[in-house]
N, C-alpha and C positions, 0 to 999 in steps of 0.2 A: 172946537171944544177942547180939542187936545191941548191946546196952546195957553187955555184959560187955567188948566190943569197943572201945567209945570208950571204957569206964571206963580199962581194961587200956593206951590211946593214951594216955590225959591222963597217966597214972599214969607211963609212960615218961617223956612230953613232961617232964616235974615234975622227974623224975629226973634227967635227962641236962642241964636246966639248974642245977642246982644243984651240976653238977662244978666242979672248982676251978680258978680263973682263975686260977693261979701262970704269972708270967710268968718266964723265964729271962733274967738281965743280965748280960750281958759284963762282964767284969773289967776295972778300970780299967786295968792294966798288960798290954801283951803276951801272950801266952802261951808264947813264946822270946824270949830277951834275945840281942838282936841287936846290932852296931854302927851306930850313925844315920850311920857313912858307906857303911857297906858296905850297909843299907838304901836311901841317895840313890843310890847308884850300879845299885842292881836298877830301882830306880823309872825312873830316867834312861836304861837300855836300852831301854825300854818306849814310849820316846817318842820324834817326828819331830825334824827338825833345829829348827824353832823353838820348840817347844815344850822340848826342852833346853835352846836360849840363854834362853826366860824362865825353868825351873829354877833355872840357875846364876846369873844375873844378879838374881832374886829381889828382896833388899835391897839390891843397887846401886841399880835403878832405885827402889825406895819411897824412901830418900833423897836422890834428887835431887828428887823432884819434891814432896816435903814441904817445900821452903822456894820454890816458887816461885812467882814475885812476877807479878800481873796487868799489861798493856800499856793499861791504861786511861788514857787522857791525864788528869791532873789537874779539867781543866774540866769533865769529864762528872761526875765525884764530886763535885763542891761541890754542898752543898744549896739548892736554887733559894728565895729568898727574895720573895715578893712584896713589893710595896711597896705598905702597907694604901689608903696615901693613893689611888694608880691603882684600886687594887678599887672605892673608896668612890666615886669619881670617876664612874661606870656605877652605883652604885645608887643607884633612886626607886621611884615611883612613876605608874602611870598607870590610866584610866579605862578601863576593858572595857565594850565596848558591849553585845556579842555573842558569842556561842561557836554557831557552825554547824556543819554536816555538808556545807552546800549553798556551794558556791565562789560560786556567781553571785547567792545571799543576800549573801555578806560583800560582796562588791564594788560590790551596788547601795545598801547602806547603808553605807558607806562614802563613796562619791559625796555621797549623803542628808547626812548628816551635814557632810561640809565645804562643802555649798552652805548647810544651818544656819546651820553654825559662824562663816561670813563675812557673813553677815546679820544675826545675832543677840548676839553673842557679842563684848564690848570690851572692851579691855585687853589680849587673848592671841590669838594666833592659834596654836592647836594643832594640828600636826602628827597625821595619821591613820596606823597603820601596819593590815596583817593579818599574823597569824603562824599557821603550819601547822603543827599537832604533833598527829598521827596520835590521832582521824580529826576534830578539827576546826578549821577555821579562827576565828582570834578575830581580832574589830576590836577597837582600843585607840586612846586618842585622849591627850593629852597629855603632859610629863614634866615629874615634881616630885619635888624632893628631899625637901623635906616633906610626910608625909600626911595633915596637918590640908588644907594650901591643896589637895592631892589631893580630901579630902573636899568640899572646898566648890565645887571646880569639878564636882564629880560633882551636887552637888545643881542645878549651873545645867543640867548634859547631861541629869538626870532629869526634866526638864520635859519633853521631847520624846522621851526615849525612857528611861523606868519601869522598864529592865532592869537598868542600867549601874551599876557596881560599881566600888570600887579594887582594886587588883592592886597585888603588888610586883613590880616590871620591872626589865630594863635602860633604862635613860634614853640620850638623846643628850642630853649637856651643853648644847651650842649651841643646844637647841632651851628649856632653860628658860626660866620668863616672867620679866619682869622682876624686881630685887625691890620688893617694898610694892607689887605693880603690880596695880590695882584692876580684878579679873574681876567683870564683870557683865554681864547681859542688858540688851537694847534696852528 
């Protein structure tokens, strides 16, 4: 009996999905052919004092505000133009010592290094900086516009410290070495 039971369900279930999904579509036109003003004027009872002044005024305001013009001062539009020579002027290269997590690692070799650098090191006296970009601090030591002289003063810093690598940096101009200016150790 059971079995006649669910048969008798599915059999329904089957049926009932299988009716017809005819949907019914409104007619493009009306169904009474009415006057469009005598239409605005039903629509326009219906509604509060401003919401009439936007009815009636409708197309007044879309053509006003279709031609107007921005208060943008001139100088804010103009396209900012760099000037390649000032970009180039900050790009080099410099020697990276270090990349740490430990602040008072970068800072003691840092020290390390420029008590080296002032001992060992003629023809240049390179400037040491750290820079912090989350999470570590890097020691860098020199600025060279070229990265051949970048390389070769890296092979004088590898004698005392095996890590150190070139970077492409921002430079401080003033701080480049001379030119033809002969880096070498003691």
């Amino acid at each position: 009996m059971r079995q006649y039971l669910v048969l008798f369900f599915g059999v329904y279930l089957f049926i009932s999905a299988c009716g017809t999904t005819d949907t019914v579509t409104e007619p493009d036109r009306p169904v009474f052919d009415i006057d469009e003003e005598i239409a605005e004027d039903y629509i326009a009872d219906d509604m509060d004092d401003f919401d009439r002044f936007l009815f009636e005024n409708r197309s007044r305001l879309s053509d006003q505000f279709a031609t107007i013009e921005h208060d943008i001062p001139e100088v804010f539009l103009r396209e900012v133009v760099r000037d390649e020579s000032e970009a180039e002027q900050y790009a080099g290269f410099r020697v990276q010592i270090i990349s740490t997590r430990n602040v008072a690692e970068a800072d003691s070799l840092q020290d390390d290094f420029r008590a080296w650098a002032n001992e060992q090191i003629v023809g240049y006296e390179p400037e040491t900086y750290i820079f912090f970009r989350q999470p570590y601090y890097r020691v860098r030591t020199g600025d060279f516009r070229d990265r051949n002289q970048a390389i070769e003063f890296s092979r004088l810093v590898k004698t005392k410290f095996p890590e150190a690598w070139v970077v492409h940096d921002r430079i401080e101009p003033d701080q480049l070495p001379q030119p033809n200016a002969n880096i070498q150790l003691r």
